[in-house]
C-alpha positions as CSV (number, residue, x, y, z in Angstrom):
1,X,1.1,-1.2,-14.7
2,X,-2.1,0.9,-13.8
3,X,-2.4,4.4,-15.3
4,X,-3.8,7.2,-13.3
5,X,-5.1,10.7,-14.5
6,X,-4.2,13.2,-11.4
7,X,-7.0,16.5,-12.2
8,X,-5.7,19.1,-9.6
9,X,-1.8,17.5,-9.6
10,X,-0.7,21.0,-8.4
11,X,-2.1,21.1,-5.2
12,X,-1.6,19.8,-1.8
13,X,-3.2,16.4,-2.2
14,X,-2.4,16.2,-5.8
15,X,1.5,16.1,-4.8
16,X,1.1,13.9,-2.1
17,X,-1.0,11.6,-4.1
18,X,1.5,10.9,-6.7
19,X,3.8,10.3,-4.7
20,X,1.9,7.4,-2.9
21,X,0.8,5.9,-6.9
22,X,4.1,5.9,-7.8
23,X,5.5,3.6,-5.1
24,X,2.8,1.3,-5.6
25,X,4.2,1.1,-9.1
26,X,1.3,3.1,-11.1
27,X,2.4,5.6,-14.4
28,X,1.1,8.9,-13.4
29,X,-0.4,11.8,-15.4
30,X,-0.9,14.7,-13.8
31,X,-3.2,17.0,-15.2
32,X,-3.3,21.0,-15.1
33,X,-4.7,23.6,-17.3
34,X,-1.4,24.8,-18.7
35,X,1.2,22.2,-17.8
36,X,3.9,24.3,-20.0
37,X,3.6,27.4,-17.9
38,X,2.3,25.9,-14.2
39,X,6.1,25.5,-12.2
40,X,4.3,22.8,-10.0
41,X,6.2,23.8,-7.1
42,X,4.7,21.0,-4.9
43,X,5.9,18.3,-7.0
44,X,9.3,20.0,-6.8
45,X,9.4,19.7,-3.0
46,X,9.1,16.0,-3.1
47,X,11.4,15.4,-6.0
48,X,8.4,14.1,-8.2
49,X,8.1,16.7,-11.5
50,X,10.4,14.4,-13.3
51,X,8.4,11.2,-12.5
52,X,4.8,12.2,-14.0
53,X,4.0,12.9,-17.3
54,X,2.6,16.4,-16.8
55,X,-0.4,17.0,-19.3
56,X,-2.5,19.9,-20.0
57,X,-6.2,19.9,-19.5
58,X,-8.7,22.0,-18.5
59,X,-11.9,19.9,-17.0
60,X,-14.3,22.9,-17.5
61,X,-14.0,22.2,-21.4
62,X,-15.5,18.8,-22.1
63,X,-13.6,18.5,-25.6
64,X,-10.2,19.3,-23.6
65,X,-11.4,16.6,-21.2
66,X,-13.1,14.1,-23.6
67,X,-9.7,14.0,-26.0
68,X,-7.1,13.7,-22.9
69,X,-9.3,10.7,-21.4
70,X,-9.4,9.1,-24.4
71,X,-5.3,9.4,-25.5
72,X,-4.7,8.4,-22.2
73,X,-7.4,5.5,-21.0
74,X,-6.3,5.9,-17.6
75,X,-7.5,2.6,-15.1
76,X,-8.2,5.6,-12.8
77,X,-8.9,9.4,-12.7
78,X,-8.7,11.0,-9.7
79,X,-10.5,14.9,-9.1
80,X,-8.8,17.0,-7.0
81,X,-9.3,20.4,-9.2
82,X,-11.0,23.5,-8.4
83,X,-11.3,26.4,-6.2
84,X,-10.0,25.2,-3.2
85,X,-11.0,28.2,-0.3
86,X,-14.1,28.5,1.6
87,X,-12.8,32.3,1.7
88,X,-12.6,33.2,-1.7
89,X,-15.2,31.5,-2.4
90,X,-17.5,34.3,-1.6
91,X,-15.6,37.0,-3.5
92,X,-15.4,34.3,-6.6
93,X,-19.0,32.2,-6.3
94,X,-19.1,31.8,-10.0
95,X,-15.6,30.6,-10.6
96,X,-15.7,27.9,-7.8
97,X,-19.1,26.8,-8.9
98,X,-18.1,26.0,-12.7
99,X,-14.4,25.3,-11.9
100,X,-16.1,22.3,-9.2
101,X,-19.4,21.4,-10.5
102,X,-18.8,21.7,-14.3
103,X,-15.3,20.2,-14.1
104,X,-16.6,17.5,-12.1
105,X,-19.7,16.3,-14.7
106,X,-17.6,16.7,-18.0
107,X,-15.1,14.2,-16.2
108,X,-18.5,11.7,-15.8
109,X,-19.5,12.6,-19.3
110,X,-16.6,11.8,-20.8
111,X,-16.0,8.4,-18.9
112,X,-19.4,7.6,-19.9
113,X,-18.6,8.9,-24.1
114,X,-15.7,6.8,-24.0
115,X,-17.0,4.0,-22.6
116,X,-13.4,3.1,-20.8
117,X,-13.7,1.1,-17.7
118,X,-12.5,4.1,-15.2
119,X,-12.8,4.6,-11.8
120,X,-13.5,8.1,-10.7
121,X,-12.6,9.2,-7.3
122,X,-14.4,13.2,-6.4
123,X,-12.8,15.1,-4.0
124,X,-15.9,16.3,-1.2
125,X,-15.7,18.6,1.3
126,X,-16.6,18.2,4.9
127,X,-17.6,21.7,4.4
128,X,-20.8,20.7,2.6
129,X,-22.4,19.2,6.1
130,X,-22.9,23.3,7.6
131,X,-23.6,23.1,11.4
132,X,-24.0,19.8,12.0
133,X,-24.4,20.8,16.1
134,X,-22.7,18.2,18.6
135,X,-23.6,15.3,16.6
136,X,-20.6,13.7,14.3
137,X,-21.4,14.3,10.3
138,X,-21.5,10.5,8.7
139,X,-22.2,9.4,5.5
140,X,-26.5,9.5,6.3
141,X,-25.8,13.2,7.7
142,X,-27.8,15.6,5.5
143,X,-25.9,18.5,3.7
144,X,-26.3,22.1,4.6
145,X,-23.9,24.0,2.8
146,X,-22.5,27.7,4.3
147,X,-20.9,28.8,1.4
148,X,-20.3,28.8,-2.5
149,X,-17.8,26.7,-2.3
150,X,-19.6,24.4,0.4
151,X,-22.7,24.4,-2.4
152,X,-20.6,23.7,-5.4
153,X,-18.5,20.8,-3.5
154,X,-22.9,19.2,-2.4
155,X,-24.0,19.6,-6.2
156,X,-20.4,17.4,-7.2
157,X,-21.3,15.0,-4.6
158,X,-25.0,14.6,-6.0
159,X,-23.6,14.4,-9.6
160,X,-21.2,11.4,-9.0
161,X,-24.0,9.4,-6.8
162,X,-26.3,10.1,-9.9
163,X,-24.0,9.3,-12.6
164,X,-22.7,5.9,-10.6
165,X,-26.4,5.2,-9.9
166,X,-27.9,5.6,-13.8
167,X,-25.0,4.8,-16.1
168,X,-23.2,2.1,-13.5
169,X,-19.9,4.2,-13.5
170,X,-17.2,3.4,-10.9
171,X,-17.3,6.4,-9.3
172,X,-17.2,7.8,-5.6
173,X,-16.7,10.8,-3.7
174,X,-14.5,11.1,-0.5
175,X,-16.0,13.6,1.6
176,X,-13.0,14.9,3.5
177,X,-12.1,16.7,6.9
178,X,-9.2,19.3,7.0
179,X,-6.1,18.0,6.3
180,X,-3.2,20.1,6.5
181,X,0.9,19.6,5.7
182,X,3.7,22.0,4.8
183,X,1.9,22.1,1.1
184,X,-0.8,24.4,2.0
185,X,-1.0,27.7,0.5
186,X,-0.6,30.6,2.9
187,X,-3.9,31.3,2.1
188,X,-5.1,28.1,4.2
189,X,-5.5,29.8,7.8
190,X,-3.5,26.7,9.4
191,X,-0.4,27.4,6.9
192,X,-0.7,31.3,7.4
193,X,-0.4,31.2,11.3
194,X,2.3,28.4,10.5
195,X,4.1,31.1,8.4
196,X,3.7,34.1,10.3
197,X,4.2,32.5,14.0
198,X,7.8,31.3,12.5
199,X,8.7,34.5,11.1
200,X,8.3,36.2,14.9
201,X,10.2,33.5,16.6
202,X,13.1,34.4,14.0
203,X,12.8,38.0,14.8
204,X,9.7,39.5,12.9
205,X,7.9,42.2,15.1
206,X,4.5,41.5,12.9
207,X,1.1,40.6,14.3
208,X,-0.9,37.9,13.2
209,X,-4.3,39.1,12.3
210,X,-7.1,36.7,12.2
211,X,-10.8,36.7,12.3
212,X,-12.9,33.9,14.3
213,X,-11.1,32.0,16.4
214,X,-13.2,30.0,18.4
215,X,-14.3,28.1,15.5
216,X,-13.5,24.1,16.0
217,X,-12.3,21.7,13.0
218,X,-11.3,18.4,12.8
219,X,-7.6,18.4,11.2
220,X,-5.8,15.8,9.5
221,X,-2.6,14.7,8.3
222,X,-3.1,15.2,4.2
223,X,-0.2,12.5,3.1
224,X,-2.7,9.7,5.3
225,X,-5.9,11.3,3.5
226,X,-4.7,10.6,-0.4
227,X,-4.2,6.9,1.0
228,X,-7.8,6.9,1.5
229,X,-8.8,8.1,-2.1
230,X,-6.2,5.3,-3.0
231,X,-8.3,2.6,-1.0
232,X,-11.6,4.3,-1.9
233,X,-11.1,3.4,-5.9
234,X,-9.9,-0.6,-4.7
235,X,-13.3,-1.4,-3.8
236,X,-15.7,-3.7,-5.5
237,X,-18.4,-1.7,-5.1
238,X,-17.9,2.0,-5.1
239,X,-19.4,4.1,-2.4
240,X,-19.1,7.4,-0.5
241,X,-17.1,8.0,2.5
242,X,-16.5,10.6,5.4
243,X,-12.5,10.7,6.0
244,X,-11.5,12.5,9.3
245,X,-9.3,11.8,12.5
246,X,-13.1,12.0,14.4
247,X,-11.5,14.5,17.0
248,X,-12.0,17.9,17.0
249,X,-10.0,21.3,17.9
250,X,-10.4,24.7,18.3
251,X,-8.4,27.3,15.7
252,X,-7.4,28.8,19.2
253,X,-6.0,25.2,20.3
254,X,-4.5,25.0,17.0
255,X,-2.2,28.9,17.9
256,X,-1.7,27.9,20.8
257,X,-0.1,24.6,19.9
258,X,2.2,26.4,17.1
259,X,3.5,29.0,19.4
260,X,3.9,27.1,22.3
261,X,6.0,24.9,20.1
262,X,8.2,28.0,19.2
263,X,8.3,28.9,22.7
264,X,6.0,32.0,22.4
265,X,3.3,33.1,24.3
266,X,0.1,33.6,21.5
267,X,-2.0,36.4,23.1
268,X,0.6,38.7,22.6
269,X,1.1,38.6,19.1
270,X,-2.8,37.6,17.8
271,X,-4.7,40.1,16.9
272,X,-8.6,39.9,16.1
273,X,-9.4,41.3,12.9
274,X,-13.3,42.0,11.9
275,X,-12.5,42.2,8.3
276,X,-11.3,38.7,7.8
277,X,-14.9,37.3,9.0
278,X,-17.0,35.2,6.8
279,X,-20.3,36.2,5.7
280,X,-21.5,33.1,6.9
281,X,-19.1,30.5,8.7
282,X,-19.4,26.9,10.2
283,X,-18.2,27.2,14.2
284,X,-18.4,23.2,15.0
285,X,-17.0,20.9,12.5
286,X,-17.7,17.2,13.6
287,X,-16.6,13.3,11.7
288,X,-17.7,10.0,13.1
289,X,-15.0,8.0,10.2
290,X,-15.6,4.4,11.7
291,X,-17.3,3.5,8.2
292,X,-13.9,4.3,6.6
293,X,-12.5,2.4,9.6
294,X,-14.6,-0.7,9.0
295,X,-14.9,-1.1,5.2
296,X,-11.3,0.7,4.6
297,X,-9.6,-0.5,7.0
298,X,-8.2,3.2,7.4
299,X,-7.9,5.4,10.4
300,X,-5.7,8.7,10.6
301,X,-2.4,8.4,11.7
302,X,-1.2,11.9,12.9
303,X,-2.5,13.9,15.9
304,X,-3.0,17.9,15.6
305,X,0.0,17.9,17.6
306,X,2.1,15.5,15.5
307,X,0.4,17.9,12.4
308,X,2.0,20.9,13.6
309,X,5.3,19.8,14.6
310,X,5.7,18.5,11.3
311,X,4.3,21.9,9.5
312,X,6.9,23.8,12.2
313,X,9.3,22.0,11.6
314,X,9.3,22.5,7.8
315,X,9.0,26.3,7.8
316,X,12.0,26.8,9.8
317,X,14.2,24.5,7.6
318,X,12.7,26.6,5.0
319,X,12.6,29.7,6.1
């Protein structure tokens, strides 16, 4: 039975990412700063909390890091911790920079200290290719980050291609699209129009206030993205990858899908809101994934529509 270390098990991905290495038979750990006090509500909503051994460690503090590898020798670690918004990001530079970057090269310097055959999987960010213009971001596209988080996610990515190059560690970073499900926080700007658009068709007079909506994304379908960092760590030789649906939406497309869905007419409920504007934003996000495609073998499954009936569907029944 393979062992895997889970950093970031709380999140989104993290969930849905145990979920998928348990019915392929692994053990799990997942792995969060204070697993006696987190409530790990996402492993709750799939039924998983009782499955994974839940473990405390905080990847900004090599010892914490260095000691829980070592008890554990896990076959595979994968890093999915950090500041997760682009948003707050800006109001919290220095937290996302040490919680991403610093987390990210005690994990390498403890797989190299211990000398363990691990594979490391880094979770990238799509965000870290700027404005990319009309032309699909691949693996050969240079990075222009927008944002702290943007710059902290490029100096990870640079620290794993290092760290695999000089010291021959199994390591690889997945440089990943949006990918949305009924997990996100309502933070996430897909889960907070989700959120508010089903609260108005069940009676809410609210507005939803949102800044830029004529940016365009490529969105995914997260439970098919952990799949990928699953594949990603079965390679013989471990390499980067861009993992994206290659199609790409407008945030307006993606209201007007929701609230046509709920049978609501958009205009008159959004509301444009200069305050939630980034100091600097990305308007064009483009993936060409065929390399994931070819050397994979893995292509998205779920169209933005498909996405957002599912999300819909899941905040009503919750609601």
């Amino acid at each position: 039975m393979k062992k895997a270390l889970i950093c970031g098990v709380s999140g989104q991905d993290g969930a849905y990412l145990s979920k998928l290495l348990l019915e392929k038979g692994y053990e799990v750990y997942g792995g969060s700063r204070d697993a006696t006090t987190n409530s790990f509500d996402n492993l709750r909503k799939l039924n998983l909390k009782k499955r994974i051994d839940l473990v405390s460690i905080n990847i900004c503090d090599f010892r914490s890091t260095l000691q829980t590898i070592i008890r554990i020798k896990p076959d595979e670690i994968y890093n999915l911790s950090g500041q997760s918004s682009v948003g707050l990001s800006f109001d919290q530079p220095v937290e996302t920079f040490e919680s991403i970057s610093i987390g990210t090269l005690n994990l390498l310097e403890a797989i190299r200290f211990s000398n363990l055959p691990i594979s490391l999987y880094n979770s990238g960010s799509s965000e870290c290719f700027g404005e990319s213009g009309n032309l699909p971001a691949d693996e050969n596209t240079p990075f222009k980050p927008r944002s702290p988080y943007a710059i902290a996610k490029a100096t990870a990515h640079w620290q794993v291609a290092n760290y695999r190059e000089a010291y021959h560690i199994n390591a690889c970073t997945g440089i990943l699209f949006n990918h949305e499900s009924p997990l996100r926080p309502n933070r996430f700007v897909t889960k907070k129009i989700i959120s508010t658009a089903c609260r108005i068709h069940n009676g809410s007079d609210e507005k939803l206030h949102l800044g830029n909506i004529n940016i365009q994304r490529d969105w995914g379908w997260a439970p098919d993205y952990v799949e990928a960092m699953w594949l990603m760590l079965q390679q013989a030789v471990p390499d980067d990858f861009v993992i994206a649906t290659g199609v790409t939406h407008s945030l307006k497309h993606y209201i007007q899908l929701v609230f046509s869905y709920l049978n609501l007419d958009w205009e008159k409920y959004v509301v444009s809101d200069p305050t939630l504007l980034r100091p600097t934003d990305l308007l064009i996000g483009r993936a060409n994934p065929e390399k994931a495609a070819m050397e994979l073998g893995w292509r998205a499954t779920h169209t933005l529509e498909e996405v957002v009936k599912e999300m819909v569907d899941f905040e009503l029944k919750n609601s």
